[in-house]
C-alpha positions in Angstrom: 37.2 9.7 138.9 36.1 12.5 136.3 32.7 14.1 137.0 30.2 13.7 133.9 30.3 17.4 133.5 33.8 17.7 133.0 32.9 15.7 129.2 31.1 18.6 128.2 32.4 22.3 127.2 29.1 25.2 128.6 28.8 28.4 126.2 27.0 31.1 127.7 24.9 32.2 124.6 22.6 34.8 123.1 19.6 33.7 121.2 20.0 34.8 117.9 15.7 35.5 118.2 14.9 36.8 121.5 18.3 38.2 122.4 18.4 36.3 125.7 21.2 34.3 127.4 21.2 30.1 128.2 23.5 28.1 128.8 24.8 25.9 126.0 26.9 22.4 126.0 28.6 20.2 123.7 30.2 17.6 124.4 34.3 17.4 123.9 35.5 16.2 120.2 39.0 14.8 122.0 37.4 12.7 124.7 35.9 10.0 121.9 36.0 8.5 118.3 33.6 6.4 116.4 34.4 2.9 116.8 31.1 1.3 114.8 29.1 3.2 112.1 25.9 2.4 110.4 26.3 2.9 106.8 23.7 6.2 107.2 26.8 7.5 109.1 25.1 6.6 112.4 27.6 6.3 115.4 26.6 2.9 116.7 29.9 2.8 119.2 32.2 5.5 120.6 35.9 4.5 122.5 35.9 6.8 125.4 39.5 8.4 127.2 37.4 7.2 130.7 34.6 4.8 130.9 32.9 7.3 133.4 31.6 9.0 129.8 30.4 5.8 128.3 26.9 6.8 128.8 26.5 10.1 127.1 25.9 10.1 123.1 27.4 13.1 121.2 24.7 12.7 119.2 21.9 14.0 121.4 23.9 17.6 122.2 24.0 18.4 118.1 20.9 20.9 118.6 20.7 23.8 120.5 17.6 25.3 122.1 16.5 28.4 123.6 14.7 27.5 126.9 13.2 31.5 126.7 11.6 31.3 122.8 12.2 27.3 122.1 14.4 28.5 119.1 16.1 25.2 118.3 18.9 25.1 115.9 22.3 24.1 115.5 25.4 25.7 117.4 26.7 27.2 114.7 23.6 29.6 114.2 23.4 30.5 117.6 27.1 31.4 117.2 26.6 33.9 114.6 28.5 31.4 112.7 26.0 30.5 109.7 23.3 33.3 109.6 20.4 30.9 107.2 20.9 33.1 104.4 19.0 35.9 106.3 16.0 33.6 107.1 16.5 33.9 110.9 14.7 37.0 110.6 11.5 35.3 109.0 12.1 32.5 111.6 11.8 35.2 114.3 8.4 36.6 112.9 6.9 33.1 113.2 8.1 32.5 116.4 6.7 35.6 117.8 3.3 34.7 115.8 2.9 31.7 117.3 4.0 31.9 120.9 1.3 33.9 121.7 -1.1 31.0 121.7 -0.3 29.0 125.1 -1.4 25.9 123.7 0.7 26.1 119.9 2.8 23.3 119.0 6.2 25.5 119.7 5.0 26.2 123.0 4.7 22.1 123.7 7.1 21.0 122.6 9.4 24.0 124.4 8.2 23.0 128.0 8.8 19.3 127.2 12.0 19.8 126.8 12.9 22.9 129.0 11.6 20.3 132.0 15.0 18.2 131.3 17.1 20.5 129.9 19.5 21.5 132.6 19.5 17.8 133.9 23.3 16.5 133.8 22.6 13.9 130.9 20.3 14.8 128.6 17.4 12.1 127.3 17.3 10.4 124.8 13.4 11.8 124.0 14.6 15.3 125.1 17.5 15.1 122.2 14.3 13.6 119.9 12.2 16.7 120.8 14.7 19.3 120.1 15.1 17.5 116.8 11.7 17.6 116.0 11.1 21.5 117.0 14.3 22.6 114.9 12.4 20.8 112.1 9.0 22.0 113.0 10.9 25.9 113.1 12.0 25.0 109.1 8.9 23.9 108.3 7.0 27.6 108.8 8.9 29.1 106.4 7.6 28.7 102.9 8.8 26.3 100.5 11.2 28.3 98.4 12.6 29.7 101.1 13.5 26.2 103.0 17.0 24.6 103.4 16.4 21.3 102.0 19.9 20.2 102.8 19.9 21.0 106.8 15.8 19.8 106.9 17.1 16.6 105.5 20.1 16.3 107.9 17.6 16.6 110.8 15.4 14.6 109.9 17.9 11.7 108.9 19.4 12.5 112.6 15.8 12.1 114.0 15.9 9.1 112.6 19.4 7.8 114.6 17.9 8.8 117.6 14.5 6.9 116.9 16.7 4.0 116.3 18.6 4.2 119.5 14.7 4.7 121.3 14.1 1.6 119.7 17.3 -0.1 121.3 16.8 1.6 124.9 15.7 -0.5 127.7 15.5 1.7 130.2 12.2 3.4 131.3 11.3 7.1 129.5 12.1 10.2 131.9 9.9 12.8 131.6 7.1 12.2 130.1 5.0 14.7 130.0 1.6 15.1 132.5 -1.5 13.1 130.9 0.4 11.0 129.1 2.1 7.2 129.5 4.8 7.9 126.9 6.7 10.7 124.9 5.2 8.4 121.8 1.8 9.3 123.0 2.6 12.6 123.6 4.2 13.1 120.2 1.5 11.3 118.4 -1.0 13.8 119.8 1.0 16.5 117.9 -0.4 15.0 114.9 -3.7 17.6 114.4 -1.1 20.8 114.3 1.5 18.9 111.9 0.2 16.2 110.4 3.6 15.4 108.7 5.4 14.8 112.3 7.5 11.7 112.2 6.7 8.9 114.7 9.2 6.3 113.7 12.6 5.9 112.2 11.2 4.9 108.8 9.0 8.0 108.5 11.9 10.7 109.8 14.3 8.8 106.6 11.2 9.0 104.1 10.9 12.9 104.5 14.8 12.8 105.0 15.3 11.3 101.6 12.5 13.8 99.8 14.9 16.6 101.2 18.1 15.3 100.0 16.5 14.7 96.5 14.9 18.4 96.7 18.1 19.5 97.5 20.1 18.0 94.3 17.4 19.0 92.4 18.1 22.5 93.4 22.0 22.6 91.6 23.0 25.6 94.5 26.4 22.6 95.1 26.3 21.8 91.2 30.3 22.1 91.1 30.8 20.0 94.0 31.1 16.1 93.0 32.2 15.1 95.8 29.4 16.7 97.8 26.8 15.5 94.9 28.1 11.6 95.0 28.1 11.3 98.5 24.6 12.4 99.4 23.6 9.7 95.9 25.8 7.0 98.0 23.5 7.9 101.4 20.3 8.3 99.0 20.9 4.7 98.0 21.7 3.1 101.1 18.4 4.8 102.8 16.3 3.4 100.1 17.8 0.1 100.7 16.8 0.4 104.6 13.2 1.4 103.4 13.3 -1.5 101.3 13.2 0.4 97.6 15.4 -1.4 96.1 14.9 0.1 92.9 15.1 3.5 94.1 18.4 2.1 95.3 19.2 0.7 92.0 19.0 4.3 90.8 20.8 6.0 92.9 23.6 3.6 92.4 23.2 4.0 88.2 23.4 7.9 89.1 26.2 7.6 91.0 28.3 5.7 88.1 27.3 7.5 85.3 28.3 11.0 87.5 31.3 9.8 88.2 32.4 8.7 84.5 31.3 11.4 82.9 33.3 13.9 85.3 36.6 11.4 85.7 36.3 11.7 81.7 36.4 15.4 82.0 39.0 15.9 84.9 41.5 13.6 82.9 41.1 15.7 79.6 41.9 19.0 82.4 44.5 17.1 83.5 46.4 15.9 80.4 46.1 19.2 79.0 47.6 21.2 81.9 50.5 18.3 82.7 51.3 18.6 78.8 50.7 22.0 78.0 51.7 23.6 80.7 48.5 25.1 81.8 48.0 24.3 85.0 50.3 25.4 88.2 51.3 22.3 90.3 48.7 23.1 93.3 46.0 22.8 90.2 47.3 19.4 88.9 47.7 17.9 92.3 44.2 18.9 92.8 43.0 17.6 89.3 45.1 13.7 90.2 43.5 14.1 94.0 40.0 14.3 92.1 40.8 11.5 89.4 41.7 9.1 92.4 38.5 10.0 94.8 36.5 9.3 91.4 38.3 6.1 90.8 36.9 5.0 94.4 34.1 6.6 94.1 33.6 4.1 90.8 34.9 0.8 92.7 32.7 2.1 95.7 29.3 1.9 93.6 30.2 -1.3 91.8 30.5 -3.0 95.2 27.2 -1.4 96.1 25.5 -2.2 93.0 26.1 -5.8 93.1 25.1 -5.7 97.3 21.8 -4.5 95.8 21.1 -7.1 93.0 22.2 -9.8 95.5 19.3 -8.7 97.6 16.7 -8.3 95.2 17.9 -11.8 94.1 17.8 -13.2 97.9 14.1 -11.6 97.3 12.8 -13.0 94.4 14.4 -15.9 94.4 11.4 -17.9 96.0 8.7 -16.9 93.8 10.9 -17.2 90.7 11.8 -20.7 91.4 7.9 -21.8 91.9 6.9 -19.7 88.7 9.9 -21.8 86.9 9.3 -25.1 88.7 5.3 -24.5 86.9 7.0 -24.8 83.9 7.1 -27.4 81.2 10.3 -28.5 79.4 12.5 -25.5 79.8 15.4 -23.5 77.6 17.5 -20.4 79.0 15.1 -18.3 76.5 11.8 -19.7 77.8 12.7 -19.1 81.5 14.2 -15.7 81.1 10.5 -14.9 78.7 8.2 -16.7 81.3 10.1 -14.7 84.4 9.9 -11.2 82.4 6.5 -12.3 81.6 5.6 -12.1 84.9 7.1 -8.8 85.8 10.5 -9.8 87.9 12.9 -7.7 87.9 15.9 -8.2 85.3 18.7 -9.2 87.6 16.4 -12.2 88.8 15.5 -13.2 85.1 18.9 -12.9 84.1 20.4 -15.1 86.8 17.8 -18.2 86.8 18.1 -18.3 83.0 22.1 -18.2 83.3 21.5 -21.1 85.8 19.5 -23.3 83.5 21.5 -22.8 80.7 24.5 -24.3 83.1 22.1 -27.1 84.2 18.6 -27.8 82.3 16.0 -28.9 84.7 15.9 -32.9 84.7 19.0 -33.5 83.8 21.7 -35.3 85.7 25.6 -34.8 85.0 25.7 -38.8 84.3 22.5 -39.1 81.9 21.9 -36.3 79.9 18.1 -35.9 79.3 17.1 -37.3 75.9 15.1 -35.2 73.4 11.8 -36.4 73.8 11.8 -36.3 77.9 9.1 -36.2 80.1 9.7 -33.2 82.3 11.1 -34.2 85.6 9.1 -34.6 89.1 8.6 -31.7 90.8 10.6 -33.2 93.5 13.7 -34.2 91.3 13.4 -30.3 90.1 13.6 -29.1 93.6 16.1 -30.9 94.3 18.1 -29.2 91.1 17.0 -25.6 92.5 18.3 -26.5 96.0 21.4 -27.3 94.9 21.5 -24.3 92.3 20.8 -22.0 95.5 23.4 -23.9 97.5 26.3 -23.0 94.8 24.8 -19.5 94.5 25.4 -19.3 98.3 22.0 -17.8 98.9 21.9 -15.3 96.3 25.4 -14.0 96.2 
């Protein structure tokens, strides 16, 4: 029976801002694989080579902390592996700025989670605190200087790990003296950052400012792939947040991104497979681009219509009621009435296409004549019933 230590790899480590050594872990890539992912990339489910490891979640060892300064970053700054563009040196001045007041936020946090650190699993709210403190380190340097991109990749990983606290049934380990939970404790963290993030929703919000700040910033301009991938995760975590026109956006970004460049990487291509001016590495390249685009394009159309379904699903109720308020009704009036009354154009669209199919009061055996009286409400919601029935809830 393997011991749980043996699923980890320990790196004895200097702190790239006080020098000192720790121990470090991670946890070994070839004992698992993702066997259930949310569509924010979350692991849901690993398969493990021995069940003994079923416990541990890969997720929570992503951060490394000092337990000597707190400094809390990932393992490939500690390994001298990505430097921060030289901004470990301002991070180092605010760390030594702050940890001279006992009772500073870095301090906290720091013996929260140097009081679990070394234990053979690591917590769940442990994993959450390093989280928050390599965000919290970020966050002291000055805006221009920030990394959007690896503030919003902590923060959206904050926000896995407040959705696994969420799932977690067993009782918090711990939690720090004076307090009965770590969302107590956390909550009183408040007065020195105001901005902290208390719940999965919050952690995505300032996930998804980042992401936008960091498109917005052009330093990956060249890279599509990178570009349309972080639209494809904007969208989905507006859907979770319920902005479904934020999502809408995102997806129309997507689309027009990825015609406009397919447009241009199959004028590249043409040119160098007909003219000769491209080697064959480059036109393989150029075809392997075309083809990720062409996905990329089915990809968002799928998504698109996933998000119009649900702000059909959504609207649905209120648009029926506003239509079944009506008089007499036409395909025209309903889709004026409905934009009228500020639904969205999907909804419109759809209930007026329905209509059209079947006017309200009339019955496949006796057409409504001219002059009708408009039906019963009841007869009417019987129509829409049936309407919603062969929509198949929305879809």
């Amino acid at each position: 029976m393997p011991e749980l230590s043996s699923a980890f790899i320990f790196v004895p480590i200097r702190c790239p801002i006080c020098n000192r050594e720790s121990k470090q872990r991670y946890v070994k890539s070839k004992l698992y694989s993702p066997i259930e992912t949310d569509s924010d990339q979350h692991v849901v489910r690993y398969k493990w080579d021995s069940a003994e490891f079923e416990g541990i979640r890969p997720n929570s060892y992503h951060i490394w902390h000092c337990p000597h300064c707190h400094f809390s970053d990932e393992k490939e700054v500690f390994r001298g592996e990505d430097t921060s563009g030289g901004k470990l040196e301002l991070i180092h001045e605010k760390i030594l700025i702050v940890s001279k007041a006992s009772g500073s936020l870095l301090t906290r946090l720091g013996r929260l989670i140097n009081e679990t650190f070394e234990q053979e699993l690591l917590p769940l709210d442990t994993a959450l605190a390093m989280h928050l403190l390599a965000i919290h380190l970020q966050e002291m340097l000055s805006p221009n200087t920030r990394q959007c991109g690896k503030l919003a990749r902590f923060y959206l990983r904050s926000a896995w790990l407040y959705r696994e606290k969420a799932a977690w049934t067993l009782p918090e380990r711990g939690v720090p003296v004076g307090f009965s939970s770590h969302a107590e404790f956390l909550a009183s963290l408040r007065s020195d950052w105001p901005t902290l993030p208390l719940t999965e929703g919050e952690a995505i919000d300032t996930a998804i400012a980042n992401y936008q700040l960091e498109l917005s910033q052009g330093k990956r301009v060249e890279d599509i792939r990178f570009e349309l991938n972080t639209l494809f995760l904007l969208s989905d975590l507006h859907v979770r947040r319920d902005r479904l026109d934020d999502a809408l956006a995102s997806a129309r970004n997507i689309f027009q991104q990825a015609t406009r460049k397919r447009q241009a990487v199959r004028q590249t291509l043409d040119a160098a497979v007909s003219k000769g001016k491209g080697t064959a590495q480059q036109i393989e390249s150029l075809r392997a681009l075309s083809g990720w685009l062409n996905n990329a394009i089915d990809r968002v159309t799928t998504l698109s219509e996933s998000i119009q379904n649900r702000v059909f699903e959504k609207e649905y109720p209120a648009a029926r009621e506003a239509v079944l308020k009506m008089g007499p009704v036409t395909p025209d009036a309903v889709l004026a009435r409905l934009r009228e009354l500020k639904f969205r154009e999907v909804t419109c669209r759809r209930i007026a296409a329905m209509i059209g199919k079947r006017p309200l009061g009339e019955t496949p055996q006796e057409p409504a004549a001219p002059s009708a009286a408009p039906a019963p409400v009841e007869e009417k919601k019987g129509f829409w019933e049936s309407m919603k029935s062969r929509l198949g809830g929305g879809s």
